[in-house]
N, C-alpha and C positions, 0 to 999 in steps of 0.2 A: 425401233432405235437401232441404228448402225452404230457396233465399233469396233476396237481394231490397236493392237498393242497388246500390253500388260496391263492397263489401267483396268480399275476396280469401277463400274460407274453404278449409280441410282440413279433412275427415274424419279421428277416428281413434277404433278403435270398438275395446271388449275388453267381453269379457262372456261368459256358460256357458250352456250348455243342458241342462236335467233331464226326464230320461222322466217322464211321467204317467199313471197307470193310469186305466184307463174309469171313469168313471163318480165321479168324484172331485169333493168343494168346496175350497174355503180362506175362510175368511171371517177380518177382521181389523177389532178392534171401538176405536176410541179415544177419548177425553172431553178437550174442553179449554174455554176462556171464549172466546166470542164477540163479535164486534164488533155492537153495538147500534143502533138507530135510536130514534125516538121511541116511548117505552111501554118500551123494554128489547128492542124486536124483535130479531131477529138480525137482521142484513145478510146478503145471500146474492150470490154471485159469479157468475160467466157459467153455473157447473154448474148452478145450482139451488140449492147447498147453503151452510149457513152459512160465515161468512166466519171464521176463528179468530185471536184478538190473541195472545196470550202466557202462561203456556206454552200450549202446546198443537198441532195433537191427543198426548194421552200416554197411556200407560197407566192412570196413576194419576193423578187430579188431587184438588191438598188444599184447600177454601173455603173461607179464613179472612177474607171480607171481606163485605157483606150492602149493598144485594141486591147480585144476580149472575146473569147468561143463562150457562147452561152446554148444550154441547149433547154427544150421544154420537154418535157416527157412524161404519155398519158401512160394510163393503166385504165383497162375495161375489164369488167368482170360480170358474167351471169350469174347473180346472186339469186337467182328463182330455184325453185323445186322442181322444173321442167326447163326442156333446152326452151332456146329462146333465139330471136332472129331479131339480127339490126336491120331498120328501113331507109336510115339517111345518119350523114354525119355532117357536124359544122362546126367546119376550123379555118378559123380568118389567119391561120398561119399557114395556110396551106399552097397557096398561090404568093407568098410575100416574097416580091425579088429583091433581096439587099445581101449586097457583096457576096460572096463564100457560103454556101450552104448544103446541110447533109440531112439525110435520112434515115433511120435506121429502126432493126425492125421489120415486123409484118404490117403491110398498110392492113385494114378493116375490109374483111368482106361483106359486103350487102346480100342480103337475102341466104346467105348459108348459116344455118342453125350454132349456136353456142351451145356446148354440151352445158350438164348442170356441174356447176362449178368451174369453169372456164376462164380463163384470161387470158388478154394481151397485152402485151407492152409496145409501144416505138417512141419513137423521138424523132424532133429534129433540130438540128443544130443552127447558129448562126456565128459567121465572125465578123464582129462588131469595131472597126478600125478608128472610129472616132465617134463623140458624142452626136455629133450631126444625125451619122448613119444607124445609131439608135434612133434619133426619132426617126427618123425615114421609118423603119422598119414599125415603128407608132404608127406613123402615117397610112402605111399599108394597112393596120389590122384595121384602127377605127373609120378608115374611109372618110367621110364629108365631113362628119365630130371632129371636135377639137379636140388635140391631145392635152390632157389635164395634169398638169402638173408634171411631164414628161413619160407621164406612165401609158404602157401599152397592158389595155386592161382585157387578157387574151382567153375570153370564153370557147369552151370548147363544149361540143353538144354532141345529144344520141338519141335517135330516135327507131324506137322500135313499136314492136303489136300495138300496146296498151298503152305508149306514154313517151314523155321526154326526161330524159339526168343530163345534166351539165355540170360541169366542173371547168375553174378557172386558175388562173395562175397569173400574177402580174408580174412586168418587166417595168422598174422606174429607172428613167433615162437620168444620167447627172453630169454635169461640164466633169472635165477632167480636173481628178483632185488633186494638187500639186505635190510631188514627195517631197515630206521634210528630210532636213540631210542631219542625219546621225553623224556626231565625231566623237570622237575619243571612246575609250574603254570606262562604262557607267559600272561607278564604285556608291554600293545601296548600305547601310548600317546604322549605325549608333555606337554606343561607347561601349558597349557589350559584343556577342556573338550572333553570329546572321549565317544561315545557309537556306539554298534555294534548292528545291528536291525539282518540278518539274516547269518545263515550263511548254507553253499552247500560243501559238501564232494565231491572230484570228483577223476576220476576213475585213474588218472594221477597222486595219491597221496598227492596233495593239498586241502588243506580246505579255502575257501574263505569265507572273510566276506563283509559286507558292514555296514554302517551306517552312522552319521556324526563326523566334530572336530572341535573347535574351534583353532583350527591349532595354528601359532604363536612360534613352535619348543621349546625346540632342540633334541624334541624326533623325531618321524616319522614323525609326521606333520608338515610342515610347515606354513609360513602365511599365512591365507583365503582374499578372495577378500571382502567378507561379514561379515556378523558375525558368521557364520558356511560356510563349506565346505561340501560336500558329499565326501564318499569317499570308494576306493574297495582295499582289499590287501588279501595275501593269504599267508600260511605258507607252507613248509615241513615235511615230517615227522618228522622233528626234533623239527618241532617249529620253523623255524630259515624262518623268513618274505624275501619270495622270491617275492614278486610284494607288490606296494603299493604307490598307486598313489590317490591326491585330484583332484577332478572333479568339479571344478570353477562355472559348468554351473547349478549347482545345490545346494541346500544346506542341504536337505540329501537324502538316499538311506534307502527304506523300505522293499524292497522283490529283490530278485535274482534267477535268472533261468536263461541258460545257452541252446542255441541251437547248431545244429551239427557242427558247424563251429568254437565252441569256444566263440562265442558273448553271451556276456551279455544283458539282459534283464532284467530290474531295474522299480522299483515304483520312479520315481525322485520325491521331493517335493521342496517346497522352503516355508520360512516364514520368509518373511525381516524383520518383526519390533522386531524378536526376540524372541518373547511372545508363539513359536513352536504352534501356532493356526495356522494349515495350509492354505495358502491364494492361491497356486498355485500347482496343479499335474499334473503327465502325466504319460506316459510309455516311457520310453527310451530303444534306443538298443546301445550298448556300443561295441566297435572291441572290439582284446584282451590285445590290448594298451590301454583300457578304454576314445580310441576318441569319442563324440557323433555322430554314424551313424547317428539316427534321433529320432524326439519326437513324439509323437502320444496323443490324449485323454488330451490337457490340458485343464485345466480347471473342468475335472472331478476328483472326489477321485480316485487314485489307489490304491489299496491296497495288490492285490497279482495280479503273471503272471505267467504261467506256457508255456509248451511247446510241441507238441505234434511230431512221430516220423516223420510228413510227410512236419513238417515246420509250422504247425500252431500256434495262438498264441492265449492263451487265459489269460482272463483279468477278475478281480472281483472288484468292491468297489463300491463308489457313487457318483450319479449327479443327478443335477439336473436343466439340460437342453434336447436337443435332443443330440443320439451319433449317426453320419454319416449319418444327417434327418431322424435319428428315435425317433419319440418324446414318451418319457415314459408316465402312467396313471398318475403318481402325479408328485408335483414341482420336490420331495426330494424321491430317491426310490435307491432301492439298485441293482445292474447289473452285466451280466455275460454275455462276449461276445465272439467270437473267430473270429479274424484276420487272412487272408491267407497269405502266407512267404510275397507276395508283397505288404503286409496292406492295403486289399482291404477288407473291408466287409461280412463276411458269413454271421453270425446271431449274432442278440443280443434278449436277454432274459430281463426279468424286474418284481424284484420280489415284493410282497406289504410286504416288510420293509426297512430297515432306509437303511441298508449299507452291502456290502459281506464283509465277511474279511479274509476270505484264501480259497484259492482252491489247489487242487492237479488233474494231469492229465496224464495218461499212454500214452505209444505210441500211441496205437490206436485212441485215441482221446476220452475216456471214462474218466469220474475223479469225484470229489465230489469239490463242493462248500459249505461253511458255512458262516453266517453269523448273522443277528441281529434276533435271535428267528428263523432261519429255517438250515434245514440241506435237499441236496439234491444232485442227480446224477443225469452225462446230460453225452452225446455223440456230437460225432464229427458232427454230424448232429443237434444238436440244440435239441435233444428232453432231457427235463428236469423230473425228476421224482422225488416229495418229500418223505424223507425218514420219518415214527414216529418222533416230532421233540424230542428234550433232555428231553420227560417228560413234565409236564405243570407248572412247576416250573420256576416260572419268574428271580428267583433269581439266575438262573446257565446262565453265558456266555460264549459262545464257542467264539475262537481265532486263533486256526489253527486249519487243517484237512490233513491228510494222506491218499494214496490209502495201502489197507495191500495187501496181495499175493492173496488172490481169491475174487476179486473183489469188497469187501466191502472196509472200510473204518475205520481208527480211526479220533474221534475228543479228542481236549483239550481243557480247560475251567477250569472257580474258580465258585464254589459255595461257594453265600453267605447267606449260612442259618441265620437268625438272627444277632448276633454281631461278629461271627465265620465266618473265610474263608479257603474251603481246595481245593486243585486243586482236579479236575475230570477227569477221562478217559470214555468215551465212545468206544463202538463196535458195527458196524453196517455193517448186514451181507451183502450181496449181492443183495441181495431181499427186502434191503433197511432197514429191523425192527431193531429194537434196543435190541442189544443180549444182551448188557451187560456193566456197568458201575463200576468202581471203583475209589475209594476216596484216595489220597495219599498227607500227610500233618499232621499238629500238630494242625488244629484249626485255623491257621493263616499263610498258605501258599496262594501262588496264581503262577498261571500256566500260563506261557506264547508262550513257544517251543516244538514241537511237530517233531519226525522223527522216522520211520519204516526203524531196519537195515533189514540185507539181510539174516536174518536168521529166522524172522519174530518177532523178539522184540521190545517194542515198548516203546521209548525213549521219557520224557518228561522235559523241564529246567522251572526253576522260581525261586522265594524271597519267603523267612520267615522268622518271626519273630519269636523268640525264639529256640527251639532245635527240631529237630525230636526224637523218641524213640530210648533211647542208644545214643544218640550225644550229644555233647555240642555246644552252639553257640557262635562264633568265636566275633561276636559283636552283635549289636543292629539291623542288618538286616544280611541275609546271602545269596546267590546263594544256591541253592541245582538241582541234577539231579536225575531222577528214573528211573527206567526200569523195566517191563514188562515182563510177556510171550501173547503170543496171546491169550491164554485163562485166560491171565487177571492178571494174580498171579504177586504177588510186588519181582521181584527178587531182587533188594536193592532201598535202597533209599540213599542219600549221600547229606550231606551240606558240601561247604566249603567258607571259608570268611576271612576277614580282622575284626583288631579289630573296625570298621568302619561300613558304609552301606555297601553292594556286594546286585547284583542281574544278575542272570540268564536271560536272552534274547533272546538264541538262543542255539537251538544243531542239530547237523548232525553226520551223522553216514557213516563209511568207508567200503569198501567190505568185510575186513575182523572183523566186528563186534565190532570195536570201535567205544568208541562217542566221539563228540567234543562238551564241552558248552561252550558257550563264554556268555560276560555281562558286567557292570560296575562294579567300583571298586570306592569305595572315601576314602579308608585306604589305608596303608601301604603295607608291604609284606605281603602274604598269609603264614599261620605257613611251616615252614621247607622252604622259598625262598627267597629269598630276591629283594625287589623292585628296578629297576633300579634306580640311583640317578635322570637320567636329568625327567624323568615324575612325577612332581609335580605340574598337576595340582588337582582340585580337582576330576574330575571322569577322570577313564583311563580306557582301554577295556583289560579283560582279557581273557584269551581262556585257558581253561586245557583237556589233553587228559585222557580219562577214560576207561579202560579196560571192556570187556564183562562179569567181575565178580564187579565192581565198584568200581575199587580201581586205583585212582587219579593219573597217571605216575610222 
């Protein structure tokens, strides 16, 4: 175990071991959308290998949108108790001429030994500029076969000493799906109170939120059993609420992550007496009918859950007892663990401060954790490594964290220098230092949401009080969203509000370089929309879609 800081950590390791016959491969083949640079390139990370946005890598991935960088990418490994040697390889992607394509990676060598335990990785990419030249690219793999249902059904093979593995990965071709046109600023509630804590962009064209409502109708919500409900819905590209359902067993929902099966994966809490001093947490996993699979970690703080591509489940916030008989150095300490698909135990970590409050985590199992005074990177193995934290500046608090495209990291946070408070952005490279921060705000901002699109801009929502430079404030608190380039530069900044409070909460960002910030509302209509009649309570959730130039659909 490597680590590095102040932090206090423990080990605690569970895991199996399987005999391996001589002379044996595994090879495991996946396809998903890639994060792009100029021309459609892939982006490629510290490995070499393309960067992957959402979904992705999966088995199957469906193209419904034009163009598009797809890439496929094998992993071989000698899984024998002896080296072992490839005799022949067979990839009907190998030879495929269709538009734009890239390579990456070590090709396979034939006839030179695999030590025991060995792997490789490569990839190759395609850019896919229209439905057409998806099937082309069909047409290449299956040869004289019909393409079925527009899927390219793309086996890859290994043949060595003793035998053959194959692994497959399909591409299903789809006409291009037409964007619906979101308008106006979407006002969600009932005759009670509604906020939305997180919200997840997903690759299927829905934006999902969660939070809680004091339910009681005759908006969305209906009656709560308690005095709140938790609760998950999601819109369309239109805006127009296609799921949305209260979740009884809980009384709210603080973080959202979503694994390969469509399950949700929630921070539940519950605070019966009201007083939102939270008395009860856990991690919940959710169908995609939002039934309770199962809870996990109650009793501890949850705070964030992420998901990694192999099924793993990783978790940040605080307790302060033992998690899974592992007892932490002090009562009250802040933690970072990861669960296997069947929530058995890998490791748990234990940092010496109070509480983690967001993590973010890649397929691979690599991601950044933030929390009270520390910032740090950890792998699918448990090894943690702290990064410079935010400066020595007690006054800046970090609240979420992002992975960016080569392997470092953005955080978000409010400094509050003196009587003055402006959101901050952080950049932190891969090798953990701290490149670079900037200040975006009037004096009297503060930052709450944090998200990296797919182009590498980097999206942050909050409240302020009074007007940013050039704006006027719509009332006495406002939402506002900003955006970034990766190297930092303020590409806009945007408030918008009711004559009322508004605040910014949460934003997510789509494949194609929209954002989404959602937040409360305790006004009226938003200028140019008009508020539905039956949501009058005093806070309701709002969600507005924002263009990659920042201008409010």
């Amino acid at each position: 175990m490597r680590s590095a800081g102040s932090a206090a950590l423990v080990l605690a390791v569970a895991g199996a071991s399987a005999t391996a016959r001589a002379h044996e491969f595994q090879c495991t083949k996946q396809v998903g959308f890639v994060l792009t640079g100029e021309g459609g390139a892939p982006i490629t990370g510290e490995d070499g290998l393309p960067v992957f946005g959402g979904p992705g890598p999966v088995g199957v991935l469906a193209v419904d949108h034009y163009p598009a960088t797809v890439a496929f990418q094998v992993m071989v490994a000698n899984v024998a108790d002896a080296p072992s040697t490839l005799t022949g390889v067979v990839d009907p992607l190998d030879h495929a001429g269709v538009g734009a394509r890239w390579g990456f990676g070590t090709a396979l060598q034939l006839g030179v030994p695999f030590a025991v335990g060995e792997s490789q990785a490569f990839a190759l990419a395609f850019r896919l500029e229209s439905y057409e030249q998806c099937l082309t690219l069909a047409a290449h793999v299956t040869g004289d076969a019909p393409v079925c249902g527009g899927t390219v059904p793309n086996l890859f093979g290994l043949e060595f000493e003793t035998g053959y593995a194959e692994c497959r990965a399909d591409l299903v071709c789809l006409p291009d799906t037409p964007q619906l046109a979101w308008e106006g600023v979407k006002q969600l509630g009932s005759a009670s109170n509604e906020v939305v804590t997180q919200l997840v962009a997903t690759s299927d064209g829905l934006v999902h939120g969660v939070g809680w409502t004091g339910g009681g109708g005759p908006g969305l919500f209906g009656p709560v059993t308690g005095i709140f409900d938790a609760f998950h819905l999601a819109v369309d590209g239109s805006g127009a609420v296609v799921h949305g359902n209260q979740v009884a067993a809980f009384e709210r929902f603080g973080s959202l992550a979503f694994d390969a099966l469509g399950n949700a994966l929630v921070a539940a809490h519950a605070d019966s007496d009201g007083s939102h001093v939270v008395a009860q947490s856990a991690l919940a996993k959710l169908s995609p009918a939002d039934d309770v699979l199962w809870t996990e970690l109650a009793g501890a703080w949850v705070a964030d859950v992420g998901v990694d591509a192999a099924g793993g489940i990783y978790v940040t916030g605080m307790t302060e007892g033992s998690l899974y008989g592992v007892a932490p150095p002090v009562e009250r300490t802040a933690f970072l663990l990861r669960l296997t698909p069947d929530r058995t135990l890998d490791w748990v970590r234990f940092f010496d401060a109070f509480s983690g409050h967001s993590l973010d985590v890649g397929p691979s199992g690599a991601g950044w954790v933030v929390g009270t005074g520390f910032v740090a990177w950890f792998d699918a193995l448990g090894d943690v490594l702290h990064a410079a934290p935010f400066g020595a500046d007690a006054s800046i608090g970090l609240v979420r964290v992002a992975l960016a495209v080569d392997g470092g990291a953005y955080a978000v946070g409010t400094h509050f220098p003196g009587g003055s408070t402006d959101a901050v952005v952080a950049r932190y490279s891969a090798s953990r230092t701290l490149h670079w921060t900037r200040h975006v705000g009037n004096g009297a901002a503060r930052a709450s949401a944090l998200a990296v699109d797919a182009f590498g801009g980097v999206w942050i929502a909050g409240s302020l009080r009074g007007a940013l430079p050039g704006q006027a404030g719509a009332g006495s608190e406002d939402a506002f969203v900003a955006k970034l380039t990766p190297a930092g530069e303020l590409v806009f900044a945007t408030q918008l509000g009711t004559s009322a409070d508004d605040a910014g909460t949460a934003v997510a960002v789509d494949l194609l370089g929209n954002g989404y910030v959602a937040g409360w509302t305790d006004g009226g209509a938003f200028p140019g929309h008009t508020r539905p009649p039956e949501f009058v309570g005093d806070l309701d959730v709002f969600i507005a879609k924002v263009s990659p130039q920042g201008v409010i659909q």
